[in-house]
C-alpha positions in Angstrom: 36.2 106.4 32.3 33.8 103.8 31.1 32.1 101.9 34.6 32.7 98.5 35.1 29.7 97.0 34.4 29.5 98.3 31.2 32.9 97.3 30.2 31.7 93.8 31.8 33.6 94.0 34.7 32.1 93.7 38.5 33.1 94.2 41.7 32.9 90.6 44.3 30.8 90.7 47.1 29.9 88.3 50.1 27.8 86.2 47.3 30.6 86.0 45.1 33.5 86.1 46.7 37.1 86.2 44.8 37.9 83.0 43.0 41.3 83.0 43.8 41.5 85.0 47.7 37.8 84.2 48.6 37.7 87.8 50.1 34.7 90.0 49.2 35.9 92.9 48.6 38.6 95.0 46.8 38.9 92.3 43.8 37.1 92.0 40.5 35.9 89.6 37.7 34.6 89.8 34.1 31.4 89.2 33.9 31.9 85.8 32.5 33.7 85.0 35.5 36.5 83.8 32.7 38.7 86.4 34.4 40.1 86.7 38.0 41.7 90.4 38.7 42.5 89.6 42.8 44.2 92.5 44.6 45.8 90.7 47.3 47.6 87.8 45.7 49.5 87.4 42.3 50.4 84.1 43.7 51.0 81.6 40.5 49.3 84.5 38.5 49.1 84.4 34.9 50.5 87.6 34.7 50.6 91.0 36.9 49.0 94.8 36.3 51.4 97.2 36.1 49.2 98.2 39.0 50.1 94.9 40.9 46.8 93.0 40.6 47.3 89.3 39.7 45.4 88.6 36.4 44.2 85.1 36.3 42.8 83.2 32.9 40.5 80.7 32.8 39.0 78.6 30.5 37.8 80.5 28.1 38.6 84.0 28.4 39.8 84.5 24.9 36.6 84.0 23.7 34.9 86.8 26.2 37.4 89.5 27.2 38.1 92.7 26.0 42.1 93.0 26.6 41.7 96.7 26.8 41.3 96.4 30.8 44.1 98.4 32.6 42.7 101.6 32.0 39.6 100.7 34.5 42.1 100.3 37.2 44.2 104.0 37.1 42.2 104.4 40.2 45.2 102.1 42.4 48.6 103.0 43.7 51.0 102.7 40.7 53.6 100.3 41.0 56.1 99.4 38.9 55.5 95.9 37.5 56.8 93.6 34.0 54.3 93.4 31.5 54.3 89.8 29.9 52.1 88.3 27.7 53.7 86.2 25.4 52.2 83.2 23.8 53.0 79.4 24.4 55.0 77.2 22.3 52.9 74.4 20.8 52.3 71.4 23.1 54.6 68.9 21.3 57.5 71.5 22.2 56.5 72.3 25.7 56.2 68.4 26.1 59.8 67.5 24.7 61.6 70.3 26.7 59.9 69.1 30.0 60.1 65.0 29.3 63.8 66.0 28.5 64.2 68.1 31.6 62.8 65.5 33.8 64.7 63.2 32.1 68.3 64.9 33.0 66.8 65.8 36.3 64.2 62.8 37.5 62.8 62.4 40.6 64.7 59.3 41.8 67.5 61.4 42.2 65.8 63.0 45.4 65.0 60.5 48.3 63.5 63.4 49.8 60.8 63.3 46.7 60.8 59.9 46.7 60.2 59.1 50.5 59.7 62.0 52.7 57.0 63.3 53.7 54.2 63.8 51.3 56.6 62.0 48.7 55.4 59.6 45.7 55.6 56.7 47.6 53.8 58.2 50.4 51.0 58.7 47.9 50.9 54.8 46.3 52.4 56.5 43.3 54.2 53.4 41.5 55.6 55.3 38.7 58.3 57.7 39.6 59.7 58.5 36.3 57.0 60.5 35.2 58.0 63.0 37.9 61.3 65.2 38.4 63.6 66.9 40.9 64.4 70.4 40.2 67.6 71.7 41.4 67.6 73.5 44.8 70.1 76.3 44.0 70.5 78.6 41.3 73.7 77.6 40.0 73.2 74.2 39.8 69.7 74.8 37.4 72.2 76.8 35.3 74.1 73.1 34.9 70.7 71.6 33.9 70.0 74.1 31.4 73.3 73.9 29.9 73.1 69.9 30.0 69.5 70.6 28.5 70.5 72.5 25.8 73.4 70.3 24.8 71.4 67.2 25.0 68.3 69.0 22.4 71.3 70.0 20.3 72.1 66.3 20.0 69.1 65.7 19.2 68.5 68.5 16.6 65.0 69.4 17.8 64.9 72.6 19.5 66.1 76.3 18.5 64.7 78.4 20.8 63.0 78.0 24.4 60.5 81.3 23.8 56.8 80.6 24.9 57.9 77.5 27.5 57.0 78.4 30.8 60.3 78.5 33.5 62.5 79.8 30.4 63.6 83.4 30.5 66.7 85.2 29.3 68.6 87.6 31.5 70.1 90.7 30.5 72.8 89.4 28.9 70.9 86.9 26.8 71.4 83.6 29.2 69.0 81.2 29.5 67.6 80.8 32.8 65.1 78.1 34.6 62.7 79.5 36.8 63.9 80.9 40.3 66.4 83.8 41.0 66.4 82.2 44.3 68.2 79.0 46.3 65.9 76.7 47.6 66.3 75.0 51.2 63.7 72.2 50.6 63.7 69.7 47.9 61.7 70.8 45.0 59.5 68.0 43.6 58.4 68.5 39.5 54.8 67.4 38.6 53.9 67.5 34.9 50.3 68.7 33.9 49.6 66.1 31.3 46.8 67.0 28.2 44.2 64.8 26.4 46.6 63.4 24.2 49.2 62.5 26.4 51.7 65.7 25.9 52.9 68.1 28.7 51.8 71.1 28.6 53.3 72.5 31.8 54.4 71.7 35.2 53.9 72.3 38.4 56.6 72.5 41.5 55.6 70.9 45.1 57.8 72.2 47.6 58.6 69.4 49.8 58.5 71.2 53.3 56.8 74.4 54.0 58.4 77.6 52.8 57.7 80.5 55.1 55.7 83.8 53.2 54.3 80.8 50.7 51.0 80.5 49.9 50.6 76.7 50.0 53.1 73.9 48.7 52.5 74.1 45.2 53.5 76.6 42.3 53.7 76.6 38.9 56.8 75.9 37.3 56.4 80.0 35.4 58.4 82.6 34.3 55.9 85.3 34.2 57.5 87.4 36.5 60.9 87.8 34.3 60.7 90.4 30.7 60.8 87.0 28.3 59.6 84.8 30.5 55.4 83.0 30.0 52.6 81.5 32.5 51.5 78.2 31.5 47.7 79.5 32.5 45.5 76.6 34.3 45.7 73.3 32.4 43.8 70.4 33.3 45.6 66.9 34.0 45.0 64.1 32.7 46.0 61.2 34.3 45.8 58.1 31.7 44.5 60.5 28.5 44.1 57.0 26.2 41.4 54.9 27.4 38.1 55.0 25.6 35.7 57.2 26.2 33.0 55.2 27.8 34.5 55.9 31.3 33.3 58.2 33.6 35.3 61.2 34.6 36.2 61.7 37.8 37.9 64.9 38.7 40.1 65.7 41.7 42.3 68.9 43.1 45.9 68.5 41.2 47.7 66.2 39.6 49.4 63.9 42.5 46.1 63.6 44.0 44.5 62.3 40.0 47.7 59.7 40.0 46.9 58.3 43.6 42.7 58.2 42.3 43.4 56.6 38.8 45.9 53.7 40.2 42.8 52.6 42.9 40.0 53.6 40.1 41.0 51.6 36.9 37.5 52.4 35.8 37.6 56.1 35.9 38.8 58.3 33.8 40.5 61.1 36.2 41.4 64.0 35.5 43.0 66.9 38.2 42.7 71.1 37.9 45.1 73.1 39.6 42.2 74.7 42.1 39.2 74.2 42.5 37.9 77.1 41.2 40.6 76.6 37.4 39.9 74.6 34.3 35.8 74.5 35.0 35.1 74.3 30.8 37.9 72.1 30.3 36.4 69.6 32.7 33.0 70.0 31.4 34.5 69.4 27.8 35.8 66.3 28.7 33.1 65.1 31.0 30.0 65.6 27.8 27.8 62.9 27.7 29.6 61.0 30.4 28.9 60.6 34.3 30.7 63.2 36.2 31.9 62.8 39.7 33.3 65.9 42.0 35.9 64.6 44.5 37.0 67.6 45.5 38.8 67.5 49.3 36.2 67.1 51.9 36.4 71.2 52.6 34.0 71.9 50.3 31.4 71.2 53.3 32.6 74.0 55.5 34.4 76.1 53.2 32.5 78.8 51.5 34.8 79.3 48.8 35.2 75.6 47.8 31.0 74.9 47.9 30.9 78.2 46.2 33.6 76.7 43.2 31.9 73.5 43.5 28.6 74.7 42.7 30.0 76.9 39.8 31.2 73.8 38.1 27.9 72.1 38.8 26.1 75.2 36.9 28.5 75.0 34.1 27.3 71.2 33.8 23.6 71.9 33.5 24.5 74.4 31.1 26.3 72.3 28.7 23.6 69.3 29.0 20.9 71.8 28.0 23.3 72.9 25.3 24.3 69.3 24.0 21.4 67.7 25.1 22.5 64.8 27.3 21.8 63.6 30.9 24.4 62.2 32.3 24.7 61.7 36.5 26.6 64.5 38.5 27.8 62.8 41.6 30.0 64.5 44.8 32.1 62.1 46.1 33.1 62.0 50.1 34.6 60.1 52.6 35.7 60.0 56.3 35.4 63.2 57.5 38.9 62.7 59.4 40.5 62.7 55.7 40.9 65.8 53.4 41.9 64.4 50.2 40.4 61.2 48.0 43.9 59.9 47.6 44.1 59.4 51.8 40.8 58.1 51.4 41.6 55.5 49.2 45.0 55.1 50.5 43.5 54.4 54.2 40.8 52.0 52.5 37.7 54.1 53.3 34.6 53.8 51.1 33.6 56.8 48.3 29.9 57.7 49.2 28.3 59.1 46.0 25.8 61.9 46.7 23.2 63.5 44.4 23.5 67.7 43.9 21.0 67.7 46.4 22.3 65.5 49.2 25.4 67.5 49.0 23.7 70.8 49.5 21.9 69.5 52.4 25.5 68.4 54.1 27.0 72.3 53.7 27.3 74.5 56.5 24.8 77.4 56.4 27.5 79.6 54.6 28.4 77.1 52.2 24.7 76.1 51.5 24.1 79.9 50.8 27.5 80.4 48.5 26.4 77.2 46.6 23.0 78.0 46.4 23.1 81.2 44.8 25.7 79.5 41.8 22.9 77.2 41.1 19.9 79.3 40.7 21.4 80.8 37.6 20.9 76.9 36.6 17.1 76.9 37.8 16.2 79.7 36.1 18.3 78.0 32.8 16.0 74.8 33.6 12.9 76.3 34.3 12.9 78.0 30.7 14.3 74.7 28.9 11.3 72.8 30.6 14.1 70.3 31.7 14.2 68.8 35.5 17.0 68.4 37.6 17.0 68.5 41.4 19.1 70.7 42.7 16.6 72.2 45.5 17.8 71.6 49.7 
């Protein structure tokens, strides 16, 4: 068996944690860091080893992985897992199915969604037909796909549902929508919107907490299931037509982009799904613009956020050496009190804009040392280009 680092593989370690557990140990990444291979969670995965690892992509990877990778891990209890990895309809067809589904199932249906807790009006979010309400229980998603289907029928636009994310056929050739499962809390729908205003997948916020889940929010996948897909990491875009003479601000998820993008007409905002997912996306649409970081006020005392934070920062300095521009990077904070950008602007607090450096100077030991080492790859890149950027504490 070849070794991992020549196959470009490599073990974390307390420097570079896990991007998706933030453990050190047990979990590996390519080289390239374009590939997350976590042992402990397959949690919104894009797929799943048949040795039980979750695989994540991100942006990228196609360009820097050698698919060949299962062999490297025969050294792990075997379990027995579904292999999927099926492509994705085009965007125009992932968007029509979801704008229809949300459509026959919107979110003003649910006061819950609406109102509770958390909800869109909760959040400033004017707008509620962007969003949708998936069905709690199994049986009454198999109503909404039949109702789907009919309607597209109607319509004469769609043949088959292969390469959607949610879809999946069971055994006896059914189409099914997501869960095997009932739900007891209301399930809020949150589309994942691209550069040219299509869906390209969606995203489920449960609306109270779900014991043995790993935070509120899912993607709206069928991974898991024989013809079922992942829709990956896309990046949102929350208003994908103003000109490009904006800068980009980018925020953790796509309710959180909403809330920033009604109180900062002037931005162009855009939200990942972690803040360790779409890093070359965001960069791509951040070139030769200013670029803020308002990721949720963690990042000073979590390790794993600074250490994502940082990664991103690198990936910036990269790309301005590579395109030759140089355009501000700014991190964006607030009130200590308040996680999130959209309480912050919500409550009325000011956005204090700090330089790479000011922000490393703010970071708990830990973080300061997890953010550090990202962005002394992007010293030594600086150093050799003769270019100057101060990124020193």
């Amino acid at each position: 068996m070849r070794s991992m680092t020549a196959t470009g593989y490599r073990r974390v370690s307390k420097r570079r944690p896990c991007g998706i557990c933030g453990k050190p140990d047990w979990c590996s990444t390519t080289a390239t860091e374009t590939i997350s291979f976590c042992a402990r969670s397959t949690l919104n995965a894009d797929r799943v080893s048949r040795y039980g690892w979750g695989v994540y992509y991100h942006e990228g990877y196609r360009l820097a992985f050698d698919f060949d990778f299962e062999r490297n891990f025969k050294r792990f209890p075997s379990r027995k897992m579904i292999r999927v990895l099926r492509a994705l309809a085009p965007p125009a067809i992932r968007d029509k199915v979801y704008r229809k589904l949300i459509e026959l199932s919107p979110a003003s249906s649910s006061d819950e969604i609406v109102n509770g807790r958390g909800g869109l009006s909760e959040r400033g979010i004017q707008d509620f037909s962007q969003y949708g309400s998936l069905p709690r229980t199994v049986n009454e998603r198999r109503v909404l796909v039949e109702r789907l289907v009919e309607s597209l029928a109607k319509e004469g636009e769609l043949q088959s549902f292969a390469g959607i994310p949610s879809f999946w056929r069971d055994a006896k050739g059914s189409l099914r929508l997501w869960s095997e499962q009932d739900s007891f809390t209301g399930l809020m729908l949150i589309p994942f919107v691209g550069p040219d205003g299509l869906i390209r997948a969606c995203q489920i916020r449960f609306m109270r907490y779900v014991p043995n889940k790993s935070g509120r929010y899912v993607w709206l996948s069928s991974s898991n299931q024989r013809s079922g897909c992942g829709p990956g990491a896309p990046l949102h875009h929350a208003d994908p037509h103003p000109g490009l003479d904006k800068p980009v601000l980018v925020t953790e998820g796509a309710l959180k982009a909403a809330t920033a993008q009604r109180f900062l007409p002037d931005r162009y905002v855009v939200g990942n799904s972690g803040v360790a997912t779409s890093h070359r996306e965001i960069i791509e649409t951040a070139r030769r613009r200013a670029l803020e970081i308002a990721f949720d006020n963690d990042s000073f005392t979590n390790s794993h956020v600074a250490r994502a934070m940082a990664s991103l920062i690198r990936l910036r300095y990269e790309d301005q050496r590579s395109f030759v521009y140089d355009d501000e990077v700014r991190v964006l904070t607030w009130g200590r009190s308040l996680k999130g950008i959209d309480e912050a602007l919500l409550a009325g607090l000011q956005l204090k804009r700090l330089t790479v450096a000011e922000w490393l100077k703010c970071l708990s030991p830990e973080c300061q040392e997890q953010a550090s080492g990202q962005l002394s790859f992007a010293e030594r890149g600086k150093e050799a280009a003769g270019r100057k950027y101060d990124v020193s504490v």
